[in-house]
Residue, then its C-alpha position, 0 to 999 in steps of 0.5 A: x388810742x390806735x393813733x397814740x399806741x402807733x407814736x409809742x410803738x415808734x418811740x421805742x424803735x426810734x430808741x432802739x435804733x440809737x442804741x444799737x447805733x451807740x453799741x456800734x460805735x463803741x463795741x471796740x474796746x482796746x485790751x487793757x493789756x495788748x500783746x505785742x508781735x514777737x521774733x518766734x524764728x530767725x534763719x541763719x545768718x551766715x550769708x554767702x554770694x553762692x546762695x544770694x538768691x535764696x530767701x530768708x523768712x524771719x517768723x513772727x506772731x501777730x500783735x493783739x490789741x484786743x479787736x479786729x484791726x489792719x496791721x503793718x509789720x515792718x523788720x527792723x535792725x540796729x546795731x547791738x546796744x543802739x537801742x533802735x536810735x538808728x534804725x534800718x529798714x529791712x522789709x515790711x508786710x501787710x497782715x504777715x508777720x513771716x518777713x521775707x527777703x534774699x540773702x543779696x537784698x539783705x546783704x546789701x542793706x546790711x553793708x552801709x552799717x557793718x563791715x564786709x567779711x566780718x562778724x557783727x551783733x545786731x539787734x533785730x525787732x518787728x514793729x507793727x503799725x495798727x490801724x482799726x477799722x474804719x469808723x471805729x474811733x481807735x487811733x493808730x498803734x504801733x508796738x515793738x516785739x522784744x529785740x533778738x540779738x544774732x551774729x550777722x557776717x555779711x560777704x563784700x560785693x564786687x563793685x565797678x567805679x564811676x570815673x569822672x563822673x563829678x562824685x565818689x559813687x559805684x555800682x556792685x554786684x549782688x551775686x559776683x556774677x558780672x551783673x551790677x547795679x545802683x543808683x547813681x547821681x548823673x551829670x549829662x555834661x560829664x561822660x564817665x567810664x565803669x572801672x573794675x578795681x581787682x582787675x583795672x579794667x576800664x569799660x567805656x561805651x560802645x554806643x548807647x547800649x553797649x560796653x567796651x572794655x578799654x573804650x575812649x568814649x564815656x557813658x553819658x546820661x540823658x538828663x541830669x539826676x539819678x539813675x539806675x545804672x546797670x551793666x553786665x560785663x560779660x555780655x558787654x551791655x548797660x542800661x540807664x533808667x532814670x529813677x527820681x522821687x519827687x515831692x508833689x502837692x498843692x503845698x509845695x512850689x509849683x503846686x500839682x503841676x510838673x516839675x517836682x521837687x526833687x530829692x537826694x539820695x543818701x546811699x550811706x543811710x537807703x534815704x531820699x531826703x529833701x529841705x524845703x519850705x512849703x504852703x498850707x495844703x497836701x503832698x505827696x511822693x511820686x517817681x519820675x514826674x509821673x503818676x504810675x508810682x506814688x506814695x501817700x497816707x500817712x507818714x508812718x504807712x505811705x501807700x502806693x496810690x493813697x490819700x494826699x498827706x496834709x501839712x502847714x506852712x513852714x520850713x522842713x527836712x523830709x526824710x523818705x525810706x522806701x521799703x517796698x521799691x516794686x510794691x503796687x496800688x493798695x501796699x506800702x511802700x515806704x514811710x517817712x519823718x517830716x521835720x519842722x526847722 
């Protein structure tokens, strides 16, 4: 009898054990009507070069589908009436919809679609991107809040011309203040000098870190590809810092092993982009051939330092936006749409 009742009284915790196991796995029931993040306050957007420092927070509300959950926030913009069919990237965040940026870096995104020194309509929205907590069986969400429309005018950059460097590129300045910067495809068998367009002044290279104006000796890279070229005209100095994102993994051609696939950049558009045909297995992105800064995840959420990205055999055009240039291990990075051709 004892024997009996000690089985029974173990059944019963058995089944209950199940059941709150059960209760568990299915206690987090999407809302049958979510609530999208909102645009609560935009700041003006007026912007100058006096105040290109300055920083400008775009306020939203949280999106609400109903459980406790993981959310990217991500600004964005389009032209007026493009409904998002081109969007730009503006910023993004973790768990924080008050969006922040400088007027310059704004400035700056906003120039390869609108004009300098004019008004223009654009259509602003925050887009989330969630993600439950693990073990919950809801997949990732994304909603839009509703689009506010502001009257933007954004100030030209002064910029420095790259003579002979094989292609049309420049480096500007953010701030006017002799300090200029941008990314640029180098060649190492073409020296090239920087021209100052409102001045026609040539500056040519002094030695390996420095400037002179009306120098005969071009600047040369040390490798080919793209850098980060800065140079300060009043000081009289430059620098060239090599910054290219390559594709890595075990589905491209030479697998986990250096070199990476290389991408081009698209200044018109903020983009890296790459066509290429790889294998059954895993990518990731990754700057200079190296593991200090890459991006994994999820093609909609790249993270620095995350999970390899699964994808098949095939032919594709990959298009990677960077967000977050200076963002580290845990935060996101970027995102990006992989196409098969």
């Amino acid at each position: 009898m004892k024997k009996n009742l000690i089985i029974y009284l173990t059944v019963i915790g058995l089944i209950g054990l199940f059941s709150s196991c059960e209760n568990d796995e299915t206690r987090v029931v999407m809302s049958a009507s979510p609530v999208a993040p909102t645009i609560q306050t935009m700041p003006d957007l007026t912007l100058t070069r006096p105040t290109g420092n300055n920083v400008l927070t775009f306020v939203g509300t949280p999106v609400d589908p109903g459980f406790q959950a993981s959310v990217n926030y991500y600004l964005e913009a389009c032209a007026a009436g493009n409904n998002f069919a081109n969007v730009i990237s503006i910023v993004s965040g973790i768990q924080d919809t008050a969006l922040k940026i400088t007027v310059s870096d704004l400035n700056g995104i906003l120039l390869k679609y609108f004009p300098a020194d004019a008004v223009s309509t654009v259509d602003f929205r925050i887009r989330s991107v969630l993600v439950a907590d693990v073990g919950t069986g809801v997949k990732p969400l994304m909603s839009n809040s509703a689009t506010k429309t502001a009257e933007v005018t954004l100030y030209g950059l002064p910029r420095l011309n790259l003579i002979n460097s094989g292609i049309d590129q420049k480096i500007e300045s953010a701030l006017g203040d002799g300090k200029y910067v941008g990314l640029v495809k180098l060649d190492k068998t073409k020296a090239f000098k920087l021209k100052d367009p409102d001045t026609n002044i040539e500056y040519g290279a002094k030695n390996a870190t420095e400037l002179v104006a009306g120098g005969a000796t071009g600047l040369v890279s040390p490798d080919n590809g793209w850098y980060n070229l800065s140079a300060d005209t009043k000081a009289l100095t430059y620098k060239m810092d090599a910054y290219m994102i390559g594709l890595i993994g075990s589905a491209t051609p030479n697998g986990w092993n250096t070199p990476d696939q290389k991408m081009d950049y698209d200044a018109a558009t903020g983009t890296w982009k790459i066509t290429i045909t790889l294998i059954d297995g895993m990518i990731k992105f990754r700057l200079n051939d190296g593991w200090s800064w890459n991006l994994g995840g999820t093609p909609d959420k790249l993270v620095v330092d995350a999970s390899d990205i699964p994808i098949t055999a095939g032919n594709y055009t990959i298009v990677l936006t960077i967000t977050n240039p200076k963002s580290v291990k845990g935060e996101v990075g970027g995102y990006c749409k992989i196409t098969k051709n």
